[in-house]
C-alpha positions as CSV (number, residue, x, y, z in Angstrom):
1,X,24.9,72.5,61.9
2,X,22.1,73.9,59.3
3,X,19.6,73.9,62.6
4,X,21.9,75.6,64.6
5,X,22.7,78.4,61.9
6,X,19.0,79.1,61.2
7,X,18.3,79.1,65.0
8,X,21.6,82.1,65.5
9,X,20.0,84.0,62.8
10,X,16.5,83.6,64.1
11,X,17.5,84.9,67.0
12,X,19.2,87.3,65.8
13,X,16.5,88.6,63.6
14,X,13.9,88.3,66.7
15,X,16.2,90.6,69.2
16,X,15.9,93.9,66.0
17,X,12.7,93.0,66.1
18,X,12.1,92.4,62.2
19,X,10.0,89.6,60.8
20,X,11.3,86.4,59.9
21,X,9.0,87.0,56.3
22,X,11.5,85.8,53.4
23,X,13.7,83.6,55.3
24,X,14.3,80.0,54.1
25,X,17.4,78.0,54.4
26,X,18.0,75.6,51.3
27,X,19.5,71.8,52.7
28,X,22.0,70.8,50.4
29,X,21.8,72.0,46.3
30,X,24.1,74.9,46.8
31,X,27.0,73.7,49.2
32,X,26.1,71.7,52.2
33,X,23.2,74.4,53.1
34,X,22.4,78.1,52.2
35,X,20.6,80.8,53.9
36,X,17.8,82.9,51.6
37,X,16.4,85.7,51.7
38,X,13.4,86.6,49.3
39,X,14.6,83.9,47.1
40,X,18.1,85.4,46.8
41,X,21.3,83.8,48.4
42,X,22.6,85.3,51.2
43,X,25.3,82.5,52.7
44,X,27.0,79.7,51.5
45,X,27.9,77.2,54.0
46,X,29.7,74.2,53.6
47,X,30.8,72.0,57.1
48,X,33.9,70.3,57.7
49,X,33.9,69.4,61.1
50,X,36.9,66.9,60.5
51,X,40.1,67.8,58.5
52,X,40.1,70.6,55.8
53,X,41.7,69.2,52.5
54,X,41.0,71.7,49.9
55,X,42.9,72.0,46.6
56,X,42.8,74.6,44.2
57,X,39.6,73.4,42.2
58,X,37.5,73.5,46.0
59,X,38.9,76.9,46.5
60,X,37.6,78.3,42.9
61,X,34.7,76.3,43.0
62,X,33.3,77.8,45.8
63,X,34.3,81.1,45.1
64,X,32.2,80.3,41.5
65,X,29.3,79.2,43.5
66,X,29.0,82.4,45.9
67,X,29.4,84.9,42.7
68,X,27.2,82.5,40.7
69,X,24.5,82.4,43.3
70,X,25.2,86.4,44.4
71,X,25.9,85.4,48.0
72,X,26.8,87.9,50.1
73,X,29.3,85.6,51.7
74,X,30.7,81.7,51.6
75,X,31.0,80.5,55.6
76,X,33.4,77.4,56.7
77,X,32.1,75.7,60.1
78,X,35.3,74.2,61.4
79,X,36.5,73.0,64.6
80,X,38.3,74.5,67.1
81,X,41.9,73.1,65.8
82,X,41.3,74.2,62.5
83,X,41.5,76.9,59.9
84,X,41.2,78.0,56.2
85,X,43.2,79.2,54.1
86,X,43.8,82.8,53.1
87,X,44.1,82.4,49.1
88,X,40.9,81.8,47.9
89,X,41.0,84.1,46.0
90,X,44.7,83.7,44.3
91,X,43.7,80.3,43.8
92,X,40.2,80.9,42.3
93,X,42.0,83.6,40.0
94,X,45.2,80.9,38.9
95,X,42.2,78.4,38.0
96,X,40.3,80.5,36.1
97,X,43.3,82.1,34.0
98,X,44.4,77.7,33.5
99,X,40.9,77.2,32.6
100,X,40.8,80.2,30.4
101,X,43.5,78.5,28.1
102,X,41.9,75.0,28.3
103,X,39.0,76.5,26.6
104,X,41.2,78.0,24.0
105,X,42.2,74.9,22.7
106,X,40.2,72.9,19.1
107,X,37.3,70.7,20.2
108,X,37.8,67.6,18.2
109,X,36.2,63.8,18.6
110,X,38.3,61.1,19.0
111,X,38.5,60.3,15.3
112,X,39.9,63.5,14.2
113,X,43.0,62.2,16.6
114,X,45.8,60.5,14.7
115,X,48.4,58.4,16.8
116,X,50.4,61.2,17.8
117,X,48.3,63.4,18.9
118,X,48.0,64.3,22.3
119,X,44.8,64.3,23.6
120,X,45.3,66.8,26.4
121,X,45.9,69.5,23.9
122,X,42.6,69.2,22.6
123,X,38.7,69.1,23.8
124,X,38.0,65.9,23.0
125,X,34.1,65.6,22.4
126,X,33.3,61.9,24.0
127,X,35.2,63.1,27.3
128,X,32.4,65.4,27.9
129,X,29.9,62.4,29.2
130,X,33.2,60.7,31.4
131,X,33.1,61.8,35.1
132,X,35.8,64.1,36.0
133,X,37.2,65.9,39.3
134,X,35.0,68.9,40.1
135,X,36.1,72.2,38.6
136,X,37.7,70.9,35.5
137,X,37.3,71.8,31.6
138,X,35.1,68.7,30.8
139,X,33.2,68.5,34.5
140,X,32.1,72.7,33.5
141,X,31.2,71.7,29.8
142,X,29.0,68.8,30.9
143,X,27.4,70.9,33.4
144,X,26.8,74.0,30.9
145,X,25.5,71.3,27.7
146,X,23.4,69.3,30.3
147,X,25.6,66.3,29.1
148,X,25.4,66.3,25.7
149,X,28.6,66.0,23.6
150,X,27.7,66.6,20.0
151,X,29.7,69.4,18.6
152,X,27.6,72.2,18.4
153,X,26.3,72.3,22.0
154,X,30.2,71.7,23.2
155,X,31.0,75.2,21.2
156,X,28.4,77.4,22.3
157,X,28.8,76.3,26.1
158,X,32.2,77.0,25.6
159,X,31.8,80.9,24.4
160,X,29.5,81.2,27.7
161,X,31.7,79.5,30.0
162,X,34.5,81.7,29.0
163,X,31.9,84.8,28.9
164,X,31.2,83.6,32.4
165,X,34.9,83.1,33.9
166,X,35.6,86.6,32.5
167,X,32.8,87.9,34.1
168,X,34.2,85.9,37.9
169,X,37.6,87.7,37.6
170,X,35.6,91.5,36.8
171,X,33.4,90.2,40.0
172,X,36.4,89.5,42.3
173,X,38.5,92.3,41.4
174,X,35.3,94.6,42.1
175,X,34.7,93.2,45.3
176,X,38.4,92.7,46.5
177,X,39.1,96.8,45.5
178,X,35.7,98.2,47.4
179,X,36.3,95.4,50.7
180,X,40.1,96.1,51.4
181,X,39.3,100.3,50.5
182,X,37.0,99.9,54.0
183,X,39.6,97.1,55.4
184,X,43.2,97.8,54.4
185,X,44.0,95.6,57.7
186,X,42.0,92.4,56.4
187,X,42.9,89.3,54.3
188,X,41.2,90.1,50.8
189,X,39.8,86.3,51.0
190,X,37.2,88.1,53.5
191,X,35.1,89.8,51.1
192,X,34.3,86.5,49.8
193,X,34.7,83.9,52.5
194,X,35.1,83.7,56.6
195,X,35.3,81.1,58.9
196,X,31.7,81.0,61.3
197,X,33.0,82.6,64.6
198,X,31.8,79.8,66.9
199,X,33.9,76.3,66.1
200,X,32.7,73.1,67.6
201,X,34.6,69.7,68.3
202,X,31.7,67.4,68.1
203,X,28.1,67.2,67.3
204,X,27.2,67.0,70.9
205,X,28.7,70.7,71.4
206,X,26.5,72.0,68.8
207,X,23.6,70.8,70.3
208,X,24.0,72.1,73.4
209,X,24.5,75.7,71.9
210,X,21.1,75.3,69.7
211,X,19.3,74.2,73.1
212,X,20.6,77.4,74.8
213,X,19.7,79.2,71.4
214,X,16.1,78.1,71.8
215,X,16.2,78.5,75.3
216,X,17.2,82.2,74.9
217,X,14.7,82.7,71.8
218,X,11.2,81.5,74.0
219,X,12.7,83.8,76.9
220,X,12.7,86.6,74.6
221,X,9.2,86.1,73.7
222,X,7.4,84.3,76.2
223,X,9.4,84.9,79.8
224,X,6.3,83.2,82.2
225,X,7.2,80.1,80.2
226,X,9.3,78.3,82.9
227,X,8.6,74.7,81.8
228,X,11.4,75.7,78.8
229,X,14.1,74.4,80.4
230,X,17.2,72.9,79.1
231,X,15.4,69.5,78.5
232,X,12.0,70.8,77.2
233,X,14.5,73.2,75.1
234,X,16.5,69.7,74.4
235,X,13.1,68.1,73.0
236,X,12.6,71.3,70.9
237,X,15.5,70.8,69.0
238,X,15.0,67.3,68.2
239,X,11.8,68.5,66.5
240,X,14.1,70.8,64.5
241,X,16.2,68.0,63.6
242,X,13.2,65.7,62.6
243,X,11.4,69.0,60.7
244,X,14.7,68.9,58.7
245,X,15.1,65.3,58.2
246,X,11.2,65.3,57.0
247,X,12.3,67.8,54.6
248,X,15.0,65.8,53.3
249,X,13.0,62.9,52.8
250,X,10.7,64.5,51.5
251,X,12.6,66.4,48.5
252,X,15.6,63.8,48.1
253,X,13.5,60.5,48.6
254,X,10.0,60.7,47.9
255,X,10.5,63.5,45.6
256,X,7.4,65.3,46.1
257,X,8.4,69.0,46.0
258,X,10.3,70.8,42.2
259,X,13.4,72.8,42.8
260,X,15.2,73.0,45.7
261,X,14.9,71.5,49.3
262,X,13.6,74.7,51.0
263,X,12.4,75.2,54.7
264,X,10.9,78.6,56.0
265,X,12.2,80.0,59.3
266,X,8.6,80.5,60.3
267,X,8.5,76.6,60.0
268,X,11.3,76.9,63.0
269,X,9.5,79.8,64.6
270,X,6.4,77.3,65.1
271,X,7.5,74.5,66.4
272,X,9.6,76.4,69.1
273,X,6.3,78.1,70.0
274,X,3.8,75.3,70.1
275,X,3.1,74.6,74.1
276,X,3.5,70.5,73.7
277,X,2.2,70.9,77.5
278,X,-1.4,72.5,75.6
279,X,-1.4,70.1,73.0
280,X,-0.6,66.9,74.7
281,X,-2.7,64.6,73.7
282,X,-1.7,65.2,69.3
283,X,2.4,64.3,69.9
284,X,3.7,61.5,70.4
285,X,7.5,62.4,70.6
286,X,6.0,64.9,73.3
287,X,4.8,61.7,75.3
288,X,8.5,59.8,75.2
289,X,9.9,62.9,75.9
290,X,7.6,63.1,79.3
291,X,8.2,59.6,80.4
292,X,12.0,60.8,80.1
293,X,11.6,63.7,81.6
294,X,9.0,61.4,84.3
295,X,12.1,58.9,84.9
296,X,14.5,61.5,85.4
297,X,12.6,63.4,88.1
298,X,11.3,60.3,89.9
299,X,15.3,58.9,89.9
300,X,16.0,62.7,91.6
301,X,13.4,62.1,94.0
302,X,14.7,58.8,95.0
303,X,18.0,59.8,95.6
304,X,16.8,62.5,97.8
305,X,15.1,60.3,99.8
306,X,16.7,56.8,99.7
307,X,20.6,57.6,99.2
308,X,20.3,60.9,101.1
309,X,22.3,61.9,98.8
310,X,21.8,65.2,96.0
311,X,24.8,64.3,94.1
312,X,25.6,61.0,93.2
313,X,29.5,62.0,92.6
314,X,29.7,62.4,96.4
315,X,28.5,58.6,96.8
316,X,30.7,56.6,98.0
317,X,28.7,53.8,96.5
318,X,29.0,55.5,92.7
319,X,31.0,53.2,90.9
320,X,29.1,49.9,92.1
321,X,25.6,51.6,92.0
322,X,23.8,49.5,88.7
323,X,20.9,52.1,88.9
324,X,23.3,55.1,88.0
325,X,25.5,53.2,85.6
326,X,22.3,52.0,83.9
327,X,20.9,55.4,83.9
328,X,24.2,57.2,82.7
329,X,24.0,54.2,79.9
330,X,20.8,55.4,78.8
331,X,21.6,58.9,79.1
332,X,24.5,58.6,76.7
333,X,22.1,57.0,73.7
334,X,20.9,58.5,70.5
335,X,16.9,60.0,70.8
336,X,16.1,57.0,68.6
337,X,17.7,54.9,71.1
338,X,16.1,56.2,74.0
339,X,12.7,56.0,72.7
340,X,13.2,52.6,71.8
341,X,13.9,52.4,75.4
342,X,10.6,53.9,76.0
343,X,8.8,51.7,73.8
344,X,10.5,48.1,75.2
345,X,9.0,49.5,78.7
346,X,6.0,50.0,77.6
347,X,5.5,47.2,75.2
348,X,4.0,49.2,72.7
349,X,4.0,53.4,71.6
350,X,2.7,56.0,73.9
351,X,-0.1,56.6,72.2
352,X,-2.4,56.7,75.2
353,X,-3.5,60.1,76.4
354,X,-1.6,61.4,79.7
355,X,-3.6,59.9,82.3
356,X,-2.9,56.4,80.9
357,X,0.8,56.6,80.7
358,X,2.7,55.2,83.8
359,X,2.8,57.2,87.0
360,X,5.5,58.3,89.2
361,X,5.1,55.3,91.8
362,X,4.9,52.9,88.6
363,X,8.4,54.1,87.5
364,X,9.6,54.0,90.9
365,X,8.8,50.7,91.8
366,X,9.3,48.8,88.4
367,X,11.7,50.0,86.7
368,X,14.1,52.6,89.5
369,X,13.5,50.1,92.8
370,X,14.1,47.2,90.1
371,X,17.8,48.6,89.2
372,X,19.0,49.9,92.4
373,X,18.5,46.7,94.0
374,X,19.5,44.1,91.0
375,X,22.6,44.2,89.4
376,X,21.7,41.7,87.2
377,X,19.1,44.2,85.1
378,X,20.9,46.0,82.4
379,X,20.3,48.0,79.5
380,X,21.6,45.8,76.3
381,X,22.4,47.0,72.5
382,X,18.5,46.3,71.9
383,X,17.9,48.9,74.7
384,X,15.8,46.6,76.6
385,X,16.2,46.7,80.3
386,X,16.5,42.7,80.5
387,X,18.6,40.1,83.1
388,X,19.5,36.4,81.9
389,X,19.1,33.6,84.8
390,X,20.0,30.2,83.2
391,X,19.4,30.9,80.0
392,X,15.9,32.1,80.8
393,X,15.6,36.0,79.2
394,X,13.9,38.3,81.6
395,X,12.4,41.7,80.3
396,X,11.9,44.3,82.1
397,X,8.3,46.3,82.0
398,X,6.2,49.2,83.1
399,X,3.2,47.0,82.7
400,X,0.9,47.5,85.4
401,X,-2.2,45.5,84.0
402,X,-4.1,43.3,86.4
403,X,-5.9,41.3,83.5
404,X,-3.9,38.9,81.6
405,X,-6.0,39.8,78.4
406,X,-5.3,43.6,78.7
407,X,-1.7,42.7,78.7
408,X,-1.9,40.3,75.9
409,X,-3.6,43.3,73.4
410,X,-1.1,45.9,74.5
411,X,1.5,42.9,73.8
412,X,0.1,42.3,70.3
413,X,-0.7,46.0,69.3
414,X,3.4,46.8,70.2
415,X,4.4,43.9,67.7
416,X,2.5,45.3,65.4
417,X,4.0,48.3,65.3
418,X,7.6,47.9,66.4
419,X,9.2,46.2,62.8
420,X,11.8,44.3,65.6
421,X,10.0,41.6,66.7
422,X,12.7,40.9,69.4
423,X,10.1,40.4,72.2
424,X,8.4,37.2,70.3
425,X,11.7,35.7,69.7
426,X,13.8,36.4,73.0
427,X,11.7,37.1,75.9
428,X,11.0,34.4,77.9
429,X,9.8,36.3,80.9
430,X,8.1,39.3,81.3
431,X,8.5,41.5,84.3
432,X,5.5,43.4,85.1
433,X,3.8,45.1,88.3
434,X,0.9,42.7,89.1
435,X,0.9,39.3,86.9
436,X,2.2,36.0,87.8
437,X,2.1,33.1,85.1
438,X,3.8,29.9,84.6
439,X,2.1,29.8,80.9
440,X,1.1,33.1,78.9
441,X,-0.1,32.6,75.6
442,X,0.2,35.8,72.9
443,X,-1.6,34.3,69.8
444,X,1.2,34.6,66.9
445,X,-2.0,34.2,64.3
446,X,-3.0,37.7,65.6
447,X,0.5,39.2,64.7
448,X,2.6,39.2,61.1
449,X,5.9,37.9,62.9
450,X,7.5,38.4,59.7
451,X,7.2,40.2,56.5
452,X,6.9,38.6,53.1
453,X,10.7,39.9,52.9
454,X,11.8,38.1,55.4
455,X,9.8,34.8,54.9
456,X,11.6,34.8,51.1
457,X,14.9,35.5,52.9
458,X,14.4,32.3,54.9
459,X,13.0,29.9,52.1
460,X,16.8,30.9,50.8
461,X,18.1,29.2,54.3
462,X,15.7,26.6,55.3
463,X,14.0,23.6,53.9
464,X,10.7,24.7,54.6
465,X,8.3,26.4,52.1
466,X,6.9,30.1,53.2
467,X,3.7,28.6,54.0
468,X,5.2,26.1,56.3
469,X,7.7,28.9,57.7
470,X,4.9,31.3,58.4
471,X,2.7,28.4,60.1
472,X,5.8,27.6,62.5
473,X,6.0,31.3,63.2
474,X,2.5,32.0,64.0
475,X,2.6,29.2,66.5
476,X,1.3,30.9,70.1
477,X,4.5,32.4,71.7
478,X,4.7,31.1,75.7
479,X,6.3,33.1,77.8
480,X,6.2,33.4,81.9
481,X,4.7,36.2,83.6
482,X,6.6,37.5,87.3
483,X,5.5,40.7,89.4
484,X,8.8,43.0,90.6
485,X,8.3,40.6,94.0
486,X,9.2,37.4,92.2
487,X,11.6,38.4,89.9
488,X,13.5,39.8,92.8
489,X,13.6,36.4,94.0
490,X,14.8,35.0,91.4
491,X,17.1,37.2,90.4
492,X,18.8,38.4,93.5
């Protein structure tokens, strides 16, 4: 939702033609994610795509946060069969004047209590540090004293928080009287908070509306560009994602950067713009998107001109036809999914420039060809393309080597770089486009199988030491090599 916000407003900003100078949007910190401008606030946002269950301490909370922060506005993204509701503001007010007389009462510590005291008629100085809901007398005081509890700090936090509260009502009146002056017809909760104007039911929706968003955004800019279609605009927006998701990591995990987890619309504004078609060769999600793309073009053209047929929900053959219930299976997957897809194919990344990735007739035959006419080829949870013919596991390939010993590298490079080592311990043959052997060796002593973590988690399950474990593993794999001619025998 956070990409799909900054992509509305950087479309927005692009079609009055100002500059997108100053614009950052702020991933979690204030509410789920903000929107900056110059290093002020200009929107709250918080998402609640399921059920919305707010109580009274949400309501003033939020309300705090977008005074606190001097937000323009708070936004809710919702979906389509909810709403919020419209007392905010009556809420936020009834909190504050409750609060107002918590913070009147004597802070004490717990010794100054004699058995008949009642603790909730005092501050109680060692329930400061104790975790309470959000929004409540000692949750505030912890956060004003930075958790400290002695009495001094309690006291002074206390004459600020109630400065501060006093200061929220002035700010809500104020904006409540100059709003409903200009909108007598409105709910007063509007000068504060709104509902975003475009609801969505699942995740999927909101993807589609960023693709268009990106799609509309390059148009405005760059019409000749007619490669931006809905899937090149589909592969932009999973570099959006990741660009967010590196940001993330970066501030929340590796904690690299001070502050707050910020991200510049320009950052957007460039990826959308880079021509992946120019620049090829230096991305390598580009290259699984292609072979995507590749597959999806080369099943079109096969249709066309084997089935005859442009639509496959005219077929009469649709619901027994394994090649479009395999595709539609793929088609349904996460991008991580599908690009583990890509790599099981391929037996290792697509690191390899363009002209070394597989070509149309490659696709065709090995891997389109290959599921049209076997049924027993399917796409399983490991996303591997893969048949089982008494108990043998076949795997399906785009491998087109001739030599054994290129195959045998490529094998060995993809181990090392996939951390699933499913191919060493469940393929037992390999479908490729040339080779045919009863006995191919990959030399385990040329791969780490498994990783130090692993080989301690077996010591726990096994008799054998690591050192004997790791010699039993590095053992050279066996496996059979059969060309798309033999495996059709076999498996049809």
């Amino acid at each position: 939702m956070a990409l799909y916000v900054t992509l509305s407003h950087i479309k927005d900003i692009l079609s009055k033609q100002d500059s997108l100078d100053g614009y950052e949007i702020q991933i979690e910190g204030e509410e789920d994610f903000a929107l900056l401008k110059d290093g002020q606030y200009k929107s709250l946002h918080q998402v609640k795509l399921g059920a919305v269950d707010l109580d009274d301490n949400d309501k003033f909370a939020f309300i705090a946060e977008i005074i606190q922060n001097s937000a323009d506005l708070g936004y809710f993204h919702v979906n389509t069969r909810e709403s919020i509701p419209n007392d905010f503001l009556e809420k936020a007010c009834s909190v504050i004047s409750n609060l107002t007389i918590e913070f009147q009462k004597q802070v004490v510590s717990k010794e100054d209590l004699s058995d008949s005291d009642n603790s909730e008629d005092y501050i109680v100085l060692e329930s400061v540090t104790s975790n309470h809901k959000k929004a409540t007398k000692y949750s505030i005081i912890k956060y004003n004293t930075g958790g400290k509890k002695d009495r001094v700090s309690v006291k002074n936090a206390i004459v600020s928080i109630k400065n501060e509260l006093q200061q929220h009502v002035d700010e809500i009146d104020n904006k409540k009287r100059a709003f409903l002056a200009s909108n007598p017809a409105e709910a007063e909760d509007k000068c504060f908070v709104e509902v975003w104007p475009i609801k969505f039911d699942d995740i999927r929706e909101v993807k589609n509306q960023g693709v268009q968003i990106i799609k509309d955004i390059i148009m405005s800019v760059h019409p000749e560009w007619t490669f931006a279609n809905n899937r090149y605009c589909g592969f932009l927006y999973e570099q959006g994602i990741r660009l967010v998701e590196q940001y993330v990591t970066d501030f929340f995990v590796q904690k690299n950067k001070n502050g707050r987890c910020l991200i510049s619309f320009s950052k957007f504004y460039e990826l959308i713009f880079k021509n992946y078609y120019l620049a090829f060769d230096e991305s390598k999600e580009f290259k699984y998107y292609w072979i995507l793309k590749q597959i999806d073009e080369v099943f079109a053209s096969f249709r066309k001109d084997s089935c005859n047929q442009n639509d496959c929900k005219q077929c009469s053959n649709a619901e027994t036809c394994n090649l479009l219930k395999q595709l539609r299976e793929l088609s349904g997957r996460e991008i991580e999914e599908k690009h583990s897809f890509i790599f099981n194919l391929l037996l290792q990344e697509p690191t390899v420039s363009i002209n070394n990735l597989p070509g149309d007739e490659t696709v065709k035959i090995q891997l389109i060809e290959m599921l049209k006419d076997l049924s027993t080829l399917t796409l399983n949870e490991k996303n591997i393309i893969s048949a089982s013919l008494n108990k043998e596991f076949y795997w399906l390939s785009l491998d087109e080597s001739r030599r054994k010993e290129t195959l045998r590298e490529k094998i060995q490079k993809g181990i090392r770089e996939n951390p699933d080592k499913s191919f060493l311990y469940e393929c037992g043959t390999l479908i490729t486009g040339c080779l045919n052997n009863e006995s191919f060796k990959i030399d385990g002593s040329n791969v780490n199988i498994l990783e130090k973590e692993q080989l301690e988690e077996i010591r726990d399950i096994v008799s054998n030491n690591i050192d004997d474990e790791k010699a039993n593993c590095n053992k050279p794999q066996i496996i059979r090599l059969v060309n798309t001619e033999q495996a059709r025998e076999e498996l049809l």
